[in-house]
PDB file of N, CA, C and O in Angstrom:
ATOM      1  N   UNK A   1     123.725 144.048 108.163  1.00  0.00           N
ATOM      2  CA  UNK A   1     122.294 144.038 108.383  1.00  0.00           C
ATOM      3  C   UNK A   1     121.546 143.696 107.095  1.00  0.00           C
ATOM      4  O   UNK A   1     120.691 142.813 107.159  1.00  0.00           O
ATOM      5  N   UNK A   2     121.834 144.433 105.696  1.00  0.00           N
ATOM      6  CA  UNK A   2     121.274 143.852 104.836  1.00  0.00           C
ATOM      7  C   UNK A   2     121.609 142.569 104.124  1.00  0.00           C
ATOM      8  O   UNK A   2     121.154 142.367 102.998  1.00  0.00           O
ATOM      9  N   UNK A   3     122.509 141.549 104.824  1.00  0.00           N
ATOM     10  CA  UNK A   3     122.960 140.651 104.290  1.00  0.00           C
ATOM     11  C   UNK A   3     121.660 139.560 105.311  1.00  0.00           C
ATOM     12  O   UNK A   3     120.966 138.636 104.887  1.00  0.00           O
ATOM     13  N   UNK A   4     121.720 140.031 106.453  1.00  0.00           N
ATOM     14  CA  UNK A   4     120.607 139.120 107.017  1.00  0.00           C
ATOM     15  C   UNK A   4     118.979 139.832 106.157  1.00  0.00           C
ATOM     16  O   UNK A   4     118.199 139.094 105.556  1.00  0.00           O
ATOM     17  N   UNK A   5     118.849 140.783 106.245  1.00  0.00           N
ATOM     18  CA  UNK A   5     117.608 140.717 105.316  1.00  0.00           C
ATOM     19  C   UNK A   5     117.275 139.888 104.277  1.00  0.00           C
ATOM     20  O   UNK A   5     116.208 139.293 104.128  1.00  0.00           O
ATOM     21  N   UNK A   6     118.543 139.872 103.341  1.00  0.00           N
ATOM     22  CA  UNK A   6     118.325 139.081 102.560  1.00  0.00           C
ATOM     23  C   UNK A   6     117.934 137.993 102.593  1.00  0.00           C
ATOM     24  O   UNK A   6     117.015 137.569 101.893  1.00  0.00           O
ATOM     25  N   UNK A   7     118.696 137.221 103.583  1.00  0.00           N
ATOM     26  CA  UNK A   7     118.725 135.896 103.831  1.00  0.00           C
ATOM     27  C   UNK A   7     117.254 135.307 104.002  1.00  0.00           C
ATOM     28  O   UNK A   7     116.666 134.405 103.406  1.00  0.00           O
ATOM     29  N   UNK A   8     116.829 136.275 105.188  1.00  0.00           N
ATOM     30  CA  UNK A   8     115.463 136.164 105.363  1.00  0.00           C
ATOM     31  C   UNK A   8     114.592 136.049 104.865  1.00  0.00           C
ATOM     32  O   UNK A   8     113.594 135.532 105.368  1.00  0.00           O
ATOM     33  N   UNK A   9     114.659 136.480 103.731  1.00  0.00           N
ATOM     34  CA  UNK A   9     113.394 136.977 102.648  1.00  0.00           C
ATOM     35  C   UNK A   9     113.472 135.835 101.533  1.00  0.00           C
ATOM     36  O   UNK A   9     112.547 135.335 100.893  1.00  0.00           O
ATOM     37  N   UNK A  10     115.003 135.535 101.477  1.00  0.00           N
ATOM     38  CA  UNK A  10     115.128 134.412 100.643  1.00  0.00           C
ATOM     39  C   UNK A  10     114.549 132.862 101.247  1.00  0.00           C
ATOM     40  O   UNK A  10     114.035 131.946 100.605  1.00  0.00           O
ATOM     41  N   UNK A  11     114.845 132.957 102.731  1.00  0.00           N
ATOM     42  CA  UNK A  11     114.487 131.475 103.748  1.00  0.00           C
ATOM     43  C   UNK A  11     113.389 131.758 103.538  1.00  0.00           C
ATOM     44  O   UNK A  11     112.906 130.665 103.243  1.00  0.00           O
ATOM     45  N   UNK A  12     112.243 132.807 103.445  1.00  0.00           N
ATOM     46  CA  UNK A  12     110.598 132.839 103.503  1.00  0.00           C
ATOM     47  C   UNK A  12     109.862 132.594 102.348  1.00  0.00           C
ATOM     48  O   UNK A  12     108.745 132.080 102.300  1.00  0.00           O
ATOM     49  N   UNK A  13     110.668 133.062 101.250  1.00  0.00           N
ATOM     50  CA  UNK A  13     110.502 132.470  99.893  1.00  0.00           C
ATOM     51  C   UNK A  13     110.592 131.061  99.735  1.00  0.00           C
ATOM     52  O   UNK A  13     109.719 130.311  99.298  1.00  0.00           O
ATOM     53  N   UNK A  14     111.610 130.806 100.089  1.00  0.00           N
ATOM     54  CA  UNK A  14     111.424 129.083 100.055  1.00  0.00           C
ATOM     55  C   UNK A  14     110.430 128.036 100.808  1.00  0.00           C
ATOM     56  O   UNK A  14     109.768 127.053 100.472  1.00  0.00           O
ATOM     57  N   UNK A  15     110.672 128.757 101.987  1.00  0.00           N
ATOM     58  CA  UNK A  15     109.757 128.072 102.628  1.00  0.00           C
ATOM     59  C   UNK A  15     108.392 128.323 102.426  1.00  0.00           C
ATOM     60  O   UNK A  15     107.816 127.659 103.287  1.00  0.00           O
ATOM     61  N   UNK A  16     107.571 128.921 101.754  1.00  0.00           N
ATOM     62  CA  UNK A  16     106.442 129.383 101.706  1.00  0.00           C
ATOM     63  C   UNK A  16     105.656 129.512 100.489  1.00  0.00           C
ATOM     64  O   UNK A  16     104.516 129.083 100.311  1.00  0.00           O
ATOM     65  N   UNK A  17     106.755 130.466  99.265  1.00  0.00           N
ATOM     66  CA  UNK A  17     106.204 130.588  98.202  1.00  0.00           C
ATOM     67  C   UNK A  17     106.487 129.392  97.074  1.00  0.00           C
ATOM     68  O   UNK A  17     105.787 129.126  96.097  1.00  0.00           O
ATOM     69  N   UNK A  18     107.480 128.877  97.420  1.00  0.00           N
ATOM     70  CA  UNK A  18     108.232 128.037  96.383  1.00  0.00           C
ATOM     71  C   UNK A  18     107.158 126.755  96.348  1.00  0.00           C
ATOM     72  O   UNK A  18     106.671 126.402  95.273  1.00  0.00           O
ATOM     73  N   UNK A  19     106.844 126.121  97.533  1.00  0.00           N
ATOM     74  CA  UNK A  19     105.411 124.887  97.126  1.00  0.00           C
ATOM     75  C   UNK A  19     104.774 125.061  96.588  1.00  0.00           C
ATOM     76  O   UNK A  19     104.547 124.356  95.605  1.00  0.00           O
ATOM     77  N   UNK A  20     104.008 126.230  96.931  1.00  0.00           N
ATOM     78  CA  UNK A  20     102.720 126.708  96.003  1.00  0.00           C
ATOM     79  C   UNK A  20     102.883 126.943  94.574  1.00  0.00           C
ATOM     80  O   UNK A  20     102.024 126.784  93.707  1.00  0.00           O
ATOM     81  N   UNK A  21     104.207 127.381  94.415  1.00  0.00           N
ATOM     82  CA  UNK A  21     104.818 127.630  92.828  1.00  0.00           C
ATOM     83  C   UNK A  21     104.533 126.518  92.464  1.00  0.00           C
ATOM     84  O   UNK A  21     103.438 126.267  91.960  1.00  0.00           O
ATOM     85  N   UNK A  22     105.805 125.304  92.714  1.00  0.00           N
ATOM     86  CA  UNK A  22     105.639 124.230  92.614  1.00  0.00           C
ATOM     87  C   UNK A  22     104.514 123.401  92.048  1.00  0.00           C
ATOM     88  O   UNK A  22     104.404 122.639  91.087  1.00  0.00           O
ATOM     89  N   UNK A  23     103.586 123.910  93.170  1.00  0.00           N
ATOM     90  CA  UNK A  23     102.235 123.016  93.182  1.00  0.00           C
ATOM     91  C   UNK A  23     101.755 122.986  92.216  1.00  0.00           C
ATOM     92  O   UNK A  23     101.617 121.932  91.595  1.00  0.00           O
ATOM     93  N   UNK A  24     101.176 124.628  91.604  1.00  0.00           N
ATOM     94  CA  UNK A  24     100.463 125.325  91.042  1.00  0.00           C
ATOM     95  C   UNK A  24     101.069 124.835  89.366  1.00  0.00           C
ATOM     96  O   UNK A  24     100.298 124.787  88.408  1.00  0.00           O
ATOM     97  N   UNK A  25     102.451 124.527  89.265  1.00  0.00           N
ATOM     98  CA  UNK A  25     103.136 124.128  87.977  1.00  0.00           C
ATOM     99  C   UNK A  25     103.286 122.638  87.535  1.00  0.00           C
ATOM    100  O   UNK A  25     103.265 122.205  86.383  1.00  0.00           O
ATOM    101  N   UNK A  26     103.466 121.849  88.874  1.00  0.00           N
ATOM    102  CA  UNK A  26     103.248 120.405  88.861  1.00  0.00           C
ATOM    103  C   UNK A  26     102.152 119.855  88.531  1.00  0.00           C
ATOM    104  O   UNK A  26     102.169 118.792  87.911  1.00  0.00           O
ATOM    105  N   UNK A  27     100.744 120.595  88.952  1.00  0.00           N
ATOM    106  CA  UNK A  27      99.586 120.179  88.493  1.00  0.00           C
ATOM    107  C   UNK A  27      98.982 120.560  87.547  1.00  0.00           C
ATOM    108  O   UNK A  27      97.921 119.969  87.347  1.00  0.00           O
ATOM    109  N   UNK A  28      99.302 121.495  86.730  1.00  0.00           N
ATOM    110  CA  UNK A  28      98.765 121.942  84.922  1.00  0.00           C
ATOM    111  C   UNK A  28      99.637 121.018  84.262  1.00  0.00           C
ATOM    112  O   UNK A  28      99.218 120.539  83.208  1.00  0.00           O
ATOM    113  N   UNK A  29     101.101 120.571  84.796  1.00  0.00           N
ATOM    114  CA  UNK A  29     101.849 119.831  83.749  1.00  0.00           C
ATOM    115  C   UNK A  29     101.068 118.485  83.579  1.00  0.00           C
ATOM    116  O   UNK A  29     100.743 118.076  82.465  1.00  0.00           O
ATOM    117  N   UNK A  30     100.658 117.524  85.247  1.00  0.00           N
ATOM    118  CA  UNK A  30     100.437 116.751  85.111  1.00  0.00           C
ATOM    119  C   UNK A  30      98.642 116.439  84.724  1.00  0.00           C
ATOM    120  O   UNK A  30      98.234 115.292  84.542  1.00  0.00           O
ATOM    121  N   UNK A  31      97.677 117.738  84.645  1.00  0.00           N
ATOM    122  CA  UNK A  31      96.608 117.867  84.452  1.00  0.00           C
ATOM    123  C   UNK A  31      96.681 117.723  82.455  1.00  0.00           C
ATOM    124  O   UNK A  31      95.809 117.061  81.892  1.00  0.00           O
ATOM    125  N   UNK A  32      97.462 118.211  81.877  1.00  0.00           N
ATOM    126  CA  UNK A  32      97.920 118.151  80.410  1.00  0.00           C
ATOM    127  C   UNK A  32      98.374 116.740  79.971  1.00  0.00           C
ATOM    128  O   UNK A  32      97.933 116.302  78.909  1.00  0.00           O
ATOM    129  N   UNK A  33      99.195 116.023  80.687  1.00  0.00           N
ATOM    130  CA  UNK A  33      99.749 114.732  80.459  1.00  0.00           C
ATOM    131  C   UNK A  33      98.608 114.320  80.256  1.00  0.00           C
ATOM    132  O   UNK A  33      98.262 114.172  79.084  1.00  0.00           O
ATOM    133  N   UNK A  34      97.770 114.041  81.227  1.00  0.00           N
ATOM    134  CA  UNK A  34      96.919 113.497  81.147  1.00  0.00           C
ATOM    135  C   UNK A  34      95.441 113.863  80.427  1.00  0.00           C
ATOM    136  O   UNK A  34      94.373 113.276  80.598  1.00  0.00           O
ATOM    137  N   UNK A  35      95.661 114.766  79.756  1.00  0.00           N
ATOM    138  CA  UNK A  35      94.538 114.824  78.742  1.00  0.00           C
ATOM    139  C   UNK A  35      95.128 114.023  77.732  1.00  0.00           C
ATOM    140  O   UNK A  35      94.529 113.065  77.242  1.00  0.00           O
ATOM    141  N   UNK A  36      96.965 114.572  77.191  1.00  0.00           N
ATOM    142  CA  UNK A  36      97.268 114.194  75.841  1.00  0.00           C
ATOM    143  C   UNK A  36      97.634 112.639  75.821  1.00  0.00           C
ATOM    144  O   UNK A  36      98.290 112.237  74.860  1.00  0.00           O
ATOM    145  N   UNK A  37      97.324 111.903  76.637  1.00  0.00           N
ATOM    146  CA  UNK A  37      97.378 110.440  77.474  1.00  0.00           C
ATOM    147  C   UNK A  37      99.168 110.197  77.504  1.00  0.00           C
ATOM    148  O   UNK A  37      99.652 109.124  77.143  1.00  0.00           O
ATOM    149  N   UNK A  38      99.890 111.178  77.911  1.00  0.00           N
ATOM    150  CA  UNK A  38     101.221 111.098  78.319  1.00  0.00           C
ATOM    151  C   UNK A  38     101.454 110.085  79.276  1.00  0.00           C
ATOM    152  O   UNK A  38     102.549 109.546  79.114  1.00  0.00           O
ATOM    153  N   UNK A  39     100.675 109.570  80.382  1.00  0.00           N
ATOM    154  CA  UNK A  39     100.651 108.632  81.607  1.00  0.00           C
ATOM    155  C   UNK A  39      99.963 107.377  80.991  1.00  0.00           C
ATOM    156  O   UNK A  39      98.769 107.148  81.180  1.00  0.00           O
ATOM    157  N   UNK A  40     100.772 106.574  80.244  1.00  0.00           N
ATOM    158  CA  UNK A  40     100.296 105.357  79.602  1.00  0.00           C
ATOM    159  C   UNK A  40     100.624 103.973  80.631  1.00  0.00           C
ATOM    160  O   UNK A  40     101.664 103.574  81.154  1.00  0.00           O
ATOM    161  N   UNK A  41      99.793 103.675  80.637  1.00  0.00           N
ATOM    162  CA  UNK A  41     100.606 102.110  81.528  1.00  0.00           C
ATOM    163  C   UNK A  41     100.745 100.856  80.606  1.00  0.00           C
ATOM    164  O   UNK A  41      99.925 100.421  79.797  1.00  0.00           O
ATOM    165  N   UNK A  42     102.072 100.349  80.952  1.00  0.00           N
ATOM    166  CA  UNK A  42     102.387  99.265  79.622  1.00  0.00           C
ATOM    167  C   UNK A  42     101.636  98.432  79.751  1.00  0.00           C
ATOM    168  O   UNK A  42     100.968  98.314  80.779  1.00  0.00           O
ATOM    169  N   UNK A  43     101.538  97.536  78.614  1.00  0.00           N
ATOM    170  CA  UNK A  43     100.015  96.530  78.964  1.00  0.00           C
ATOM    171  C   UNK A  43     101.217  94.921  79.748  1.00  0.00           C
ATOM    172  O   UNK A  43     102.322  94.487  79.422  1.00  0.00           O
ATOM    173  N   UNK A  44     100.639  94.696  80.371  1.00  0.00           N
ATOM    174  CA  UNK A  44     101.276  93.392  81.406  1.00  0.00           C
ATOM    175  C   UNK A  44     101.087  92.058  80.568  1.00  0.00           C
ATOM    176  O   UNK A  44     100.186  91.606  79.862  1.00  0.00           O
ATOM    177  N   UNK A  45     102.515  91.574  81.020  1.00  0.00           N
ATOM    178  CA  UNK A  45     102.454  90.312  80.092  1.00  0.00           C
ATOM    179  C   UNK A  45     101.448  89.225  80.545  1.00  0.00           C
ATOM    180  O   UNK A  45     100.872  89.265  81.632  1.00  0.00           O
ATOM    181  N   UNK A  46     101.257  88.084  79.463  1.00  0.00           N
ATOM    182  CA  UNK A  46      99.908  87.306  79.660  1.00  0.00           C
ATOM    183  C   UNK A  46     100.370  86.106  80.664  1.00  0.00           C
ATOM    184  O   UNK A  46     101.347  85.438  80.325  1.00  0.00           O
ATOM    185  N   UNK A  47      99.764  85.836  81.775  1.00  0.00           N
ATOM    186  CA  UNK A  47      99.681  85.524  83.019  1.00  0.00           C
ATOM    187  C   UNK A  47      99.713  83.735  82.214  1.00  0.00           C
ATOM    188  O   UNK A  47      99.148  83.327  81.199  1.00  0.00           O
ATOM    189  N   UNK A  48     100.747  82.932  83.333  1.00  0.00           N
ATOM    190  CA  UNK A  48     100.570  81.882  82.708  1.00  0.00           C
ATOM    191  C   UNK A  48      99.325  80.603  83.001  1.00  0.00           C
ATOM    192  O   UNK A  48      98.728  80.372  84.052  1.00  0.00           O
ATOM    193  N   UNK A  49      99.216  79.958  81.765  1.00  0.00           N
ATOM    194  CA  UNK A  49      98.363  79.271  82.818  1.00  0.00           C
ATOM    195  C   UNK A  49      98.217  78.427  83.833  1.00  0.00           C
ATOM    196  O   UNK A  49      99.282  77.886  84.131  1.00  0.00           O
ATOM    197  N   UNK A  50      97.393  78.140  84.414  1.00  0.00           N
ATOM    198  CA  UNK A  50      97.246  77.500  85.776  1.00  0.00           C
ATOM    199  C   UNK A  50      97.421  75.788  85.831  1.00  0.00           C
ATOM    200  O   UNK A  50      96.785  74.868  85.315  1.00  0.00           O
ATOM    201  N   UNK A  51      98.453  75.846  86.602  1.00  0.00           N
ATOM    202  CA  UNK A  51      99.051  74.839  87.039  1.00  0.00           C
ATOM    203  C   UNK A  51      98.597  73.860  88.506  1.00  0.00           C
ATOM    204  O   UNK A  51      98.416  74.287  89.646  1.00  0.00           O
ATOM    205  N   UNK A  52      98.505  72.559  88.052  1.00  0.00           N
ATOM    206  CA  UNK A  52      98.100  71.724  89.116  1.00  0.00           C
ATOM    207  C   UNK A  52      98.794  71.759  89.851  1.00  0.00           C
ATOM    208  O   UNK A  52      99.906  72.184  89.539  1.00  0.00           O
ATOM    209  N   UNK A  53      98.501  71.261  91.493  1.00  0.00           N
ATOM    210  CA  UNK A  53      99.385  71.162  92.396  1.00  0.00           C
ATOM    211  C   UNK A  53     100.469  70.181  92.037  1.00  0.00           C
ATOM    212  O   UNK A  53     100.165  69.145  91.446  1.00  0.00           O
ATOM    213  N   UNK A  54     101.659  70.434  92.346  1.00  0.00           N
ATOM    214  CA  UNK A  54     102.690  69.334  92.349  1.00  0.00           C
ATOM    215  C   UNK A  54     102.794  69.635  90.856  1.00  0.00           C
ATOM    216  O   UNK A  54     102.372  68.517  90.561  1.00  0.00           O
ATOM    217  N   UNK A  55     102.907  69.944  90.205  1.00  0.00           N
ATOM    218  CA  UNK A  55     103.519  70.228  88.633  1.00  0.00           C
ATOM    219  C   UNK A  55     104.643  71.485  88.970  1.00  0.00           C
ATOM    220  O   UNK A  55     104.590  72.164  89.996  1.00  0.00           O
ATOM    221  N   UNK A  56     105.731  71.660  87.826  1.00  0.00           N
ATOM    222  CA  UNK A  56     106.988  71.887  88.455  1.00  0.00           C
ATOM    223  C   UNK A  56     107.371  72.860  86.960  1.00  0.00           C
ATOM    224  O   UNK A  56     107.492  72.065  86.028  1.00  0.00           O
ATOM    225  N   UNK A  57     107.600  74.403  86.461  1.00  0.00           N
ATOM    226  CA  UNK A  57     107.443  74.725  85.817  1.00  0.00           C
ATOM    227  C   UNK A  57     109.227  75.461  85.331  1.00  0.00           C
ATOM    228  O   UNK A  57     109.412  76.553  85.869  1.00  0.00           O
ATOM    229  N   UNK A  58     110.075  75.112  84.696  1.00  0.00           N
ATOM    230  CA  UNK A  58     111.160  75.668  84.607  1.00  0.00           C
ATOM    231  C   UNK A  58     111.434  76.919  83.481  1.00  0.00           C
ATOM    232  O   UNK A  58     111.397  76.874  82.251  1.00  0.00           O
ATOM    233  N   UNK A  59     111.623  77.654  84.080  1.00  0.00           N
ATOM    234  CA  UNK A  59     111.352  78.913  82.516  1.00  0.00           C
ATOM    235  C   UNK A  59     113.138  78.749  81.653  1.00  0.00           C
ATOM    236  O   UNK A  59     113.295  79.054  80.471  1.00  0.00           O
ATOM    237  N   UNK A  60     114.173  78.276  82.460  1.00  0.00           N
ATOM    238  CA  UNK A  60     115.708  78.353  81.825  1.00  0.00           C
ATOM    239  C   UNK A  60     116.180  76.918  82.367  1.00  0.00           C
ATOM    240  O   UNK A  60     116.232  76.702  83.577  1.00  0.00           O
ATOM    241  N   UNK A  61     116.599  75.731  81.198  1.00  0.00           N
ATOM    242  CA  UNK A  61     117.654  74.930  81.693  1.00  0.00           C
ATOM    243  C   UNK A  61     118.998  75.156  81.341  1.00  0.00           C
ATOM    244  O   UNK A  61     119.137  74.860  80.154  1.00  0.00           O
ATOM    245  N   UNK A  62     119.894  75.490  81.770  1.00  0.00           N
ATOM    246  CA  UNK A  62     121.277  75.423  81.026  1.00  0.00           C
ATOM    247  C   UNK A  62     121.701  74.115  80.345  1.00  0.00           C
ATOM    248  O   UNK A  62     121.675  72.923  80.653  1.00  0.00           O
ATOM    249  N   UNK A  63     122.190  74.996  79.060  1.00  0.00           N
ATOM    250  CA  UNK A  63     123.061  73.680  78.281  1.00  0.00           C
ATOM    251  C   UNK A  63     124.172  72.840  79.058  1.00  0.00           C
ATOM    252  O   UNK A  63     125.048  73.119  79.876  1.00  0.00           O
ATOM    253  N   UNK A  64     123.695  71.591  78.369  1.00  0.00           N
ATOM    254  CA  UNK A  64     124.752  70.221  79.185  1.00  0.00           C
ATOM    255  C   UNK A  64     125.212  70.130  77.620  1.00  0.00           C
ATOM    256  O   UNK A  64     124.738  70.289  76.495  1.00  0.00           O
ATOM    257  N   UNK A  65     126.836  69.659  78.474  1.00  0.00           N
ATOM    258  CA  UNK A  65     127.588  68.943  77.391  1.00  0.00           C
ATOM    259  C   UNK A  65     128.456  70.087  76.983  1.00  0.00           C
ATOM    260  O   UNK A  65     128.039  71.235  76.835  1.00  0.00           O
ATOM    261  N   UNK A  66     130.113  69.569  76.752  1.00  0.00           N
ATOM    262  CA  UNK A  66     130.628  70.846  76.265  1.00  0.00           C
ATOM    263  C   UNK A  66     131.123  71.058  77.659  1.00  0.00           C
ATOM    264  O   UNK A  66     132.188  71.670  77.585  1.00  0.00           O
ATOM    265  N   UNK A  67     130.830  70.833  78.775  1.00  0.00           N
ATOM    266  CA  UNK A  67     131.868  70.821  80.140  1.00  0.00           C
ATOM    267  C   UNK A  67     132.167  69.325  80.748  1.00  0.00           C
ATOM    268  O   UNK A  67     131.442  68.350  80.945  1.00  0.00           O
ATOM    269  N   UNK A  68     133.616  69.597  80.964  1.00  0.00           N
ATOM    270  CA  UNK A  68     134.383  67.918  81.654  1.00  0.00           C
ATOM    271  C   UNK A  68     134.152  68.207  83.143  1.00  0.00           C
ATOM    272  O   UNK A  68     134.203  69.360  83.569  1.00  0.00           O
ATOM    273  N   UNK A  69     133.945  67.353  83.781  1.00  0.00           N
ATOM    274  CA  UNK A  69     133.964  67.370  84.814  1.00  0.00           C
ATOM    275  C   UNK A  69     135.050  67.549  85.340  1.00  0.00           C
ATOM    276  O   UNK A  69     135.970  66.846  84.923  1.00  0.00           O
ATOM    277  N   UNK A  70     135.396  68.735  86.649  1.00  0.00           N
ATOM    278  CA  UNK A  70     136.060  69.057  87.219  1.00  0.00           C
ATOM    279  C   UNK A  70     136.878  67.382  88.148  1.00  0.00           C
ATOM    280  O   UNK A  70     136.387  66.361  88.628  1.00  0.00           O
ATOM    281  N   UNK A  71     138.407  67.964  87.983  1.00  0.00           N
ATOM    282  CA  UNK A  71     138.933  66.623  88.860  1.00  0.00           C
ATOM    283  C   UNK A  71     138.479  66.641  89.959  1.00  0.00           C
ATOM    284  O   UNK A  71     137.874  67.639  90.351  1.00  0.00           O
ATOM    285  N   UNK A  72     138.698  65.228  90.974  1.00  0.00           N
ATOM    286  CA  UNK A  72     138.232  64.952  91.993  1.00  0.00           C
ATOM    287  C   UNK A  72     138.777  65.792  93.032  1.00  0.00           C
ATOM    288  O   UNK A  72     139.995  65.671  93.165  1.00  0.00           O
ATOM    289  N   UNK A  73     138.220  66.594  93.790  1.00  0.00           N
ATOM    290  CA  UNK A  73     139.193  67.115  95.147  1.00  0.00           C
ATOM    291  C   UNK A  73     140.113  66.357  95.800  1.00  0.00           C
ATOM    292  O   UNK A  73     139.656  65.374  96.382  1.00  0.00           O
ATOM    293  N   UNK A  74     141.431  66.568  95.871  1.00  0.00           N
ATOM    294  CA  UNK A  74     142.817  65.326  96.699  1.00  0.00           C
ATOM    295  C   UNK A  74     142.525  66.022  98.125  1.00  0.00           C
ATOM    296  O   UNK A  74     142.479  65.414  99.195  1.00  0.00           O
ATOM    297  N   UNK A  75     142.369  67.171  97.977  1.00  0.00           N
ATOM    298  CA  UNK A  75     142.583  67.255  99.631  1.00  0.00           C
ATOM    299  C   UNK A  75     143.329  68.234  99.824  1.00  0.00           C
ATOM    300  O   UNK A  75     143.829  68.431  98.716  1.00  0.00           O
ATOM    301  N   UNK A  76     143.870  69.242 100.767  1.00  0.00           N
ATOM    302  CA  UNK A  76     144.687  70.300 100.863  1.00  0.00           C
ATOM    303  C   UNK A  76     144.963  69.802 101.992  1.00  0.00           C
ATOM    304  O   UNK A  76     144.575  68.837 102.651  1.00  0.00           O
ATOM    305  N   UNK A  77     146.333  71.325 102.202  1.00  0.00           N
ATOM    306  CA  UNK A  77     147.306  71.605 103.193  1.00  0.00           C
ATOM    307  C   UNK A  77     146.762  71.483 104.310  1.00  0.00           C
ATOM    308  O   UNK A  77     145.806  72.252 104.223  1.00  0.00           O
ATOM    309  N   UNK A  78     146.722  70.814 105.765  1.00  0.00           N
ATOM    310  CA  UNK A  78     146.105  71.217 107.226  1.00  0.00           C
ATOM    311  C   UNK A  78     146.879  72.213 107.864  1.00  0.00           C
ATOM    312  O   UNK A  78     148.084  72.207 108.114  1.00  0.00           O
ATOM    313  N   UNK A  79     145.816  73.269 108.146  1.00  0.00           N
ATOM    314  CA  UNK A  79     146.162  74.617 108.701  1.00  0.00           C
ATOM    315  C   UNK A  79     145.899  74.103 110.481  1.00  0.00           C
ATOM    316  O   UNK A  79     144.732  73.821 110.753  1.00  0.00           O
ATOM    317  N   UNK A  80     146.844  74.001 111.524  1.00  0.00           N
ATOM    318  CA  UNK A  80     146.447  74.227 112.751  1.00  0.00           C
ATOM    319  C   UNK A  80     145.844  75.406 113.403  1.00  0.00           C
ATOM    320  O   UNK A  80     146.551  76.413 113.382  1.00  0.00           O
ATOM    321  N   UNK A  81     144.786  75.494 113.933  1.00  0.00           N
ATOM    322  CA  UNK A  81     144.307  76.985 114.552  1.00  0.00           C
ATOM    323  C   UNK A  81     143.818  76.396 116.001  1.00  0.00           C
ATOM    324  O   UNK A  81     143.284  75.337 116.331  1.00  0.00           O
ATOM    325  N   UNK A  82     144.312  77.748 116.831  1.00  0.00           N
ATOM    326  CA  UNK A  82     143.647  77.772 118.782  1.00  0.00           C
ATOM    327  C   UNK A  82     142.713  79.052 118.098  1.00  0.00           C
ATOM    328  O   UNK A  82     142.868  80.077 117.434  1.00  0.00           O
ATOM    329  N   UNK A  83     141.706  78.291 118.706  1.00  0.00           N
ATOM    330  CA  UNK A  83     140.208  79.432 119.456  1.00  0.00           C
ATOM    331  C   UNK A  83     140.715  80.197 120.140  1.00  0.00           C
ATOM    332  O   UNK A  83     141.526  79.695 120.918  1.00  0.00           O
ATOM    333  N   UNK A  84     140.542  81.663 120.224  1.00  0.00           N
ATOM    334  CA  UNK A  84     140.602  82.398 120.866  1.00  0.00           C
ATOM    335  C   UNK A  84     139.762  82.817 121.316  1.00  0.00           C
ATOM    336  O   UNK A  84     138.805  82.893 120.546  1.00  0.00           O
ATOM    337  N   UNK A  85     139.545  83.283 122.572  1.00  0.00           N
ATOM    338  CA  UNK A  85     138.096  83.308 122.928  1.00  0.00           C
ATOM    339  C   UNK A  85     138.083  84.772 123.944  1.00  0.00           C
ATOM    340  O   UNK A  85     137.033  85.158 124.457  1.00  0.00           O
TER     341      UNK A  85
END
């Protein structure tokens, strides 16, 4: 019997007192951040400029040169296969 008391008192605690704890601690922390300007937002990089229609803007080309071209494909083995259906 006192093992379900417990239980009880512990399920009502949680469910009930523990948000308000919560609450009550989440919002002085985040009421403080924000005096000591803890909640900074990074400043955003500078927007590029504006481009005509049909202009074509590449930010990465990969280096050429320094690779051979792969040999020509000959062709492989023919595998026979039935559809199964």
């Amino acid at each position: 019997m006192r093992f379900w008391l417990i239980l009880i008192v512990i399920f009502f605690a949680v469910r009930y007192v523990l948000p308000i704890v919560l609450r009550l601690a989440l919002g002085s922390f985040v009421r403080k951040q924000m005096r000591n300007g803890g909640f900074v937002v990074p400043p955003q990089q500078p927007a590029r400029p504006e481009q005509r229609p049909g202009q074509i803007h590449v930010d990465y080309v990969p280096p050429t040169g320094g690779r051979q071209k792969p040999n020509e494909f000959q062709g492989g083995e023919y595998v026979d296969f039935e559809e199964v259906k």
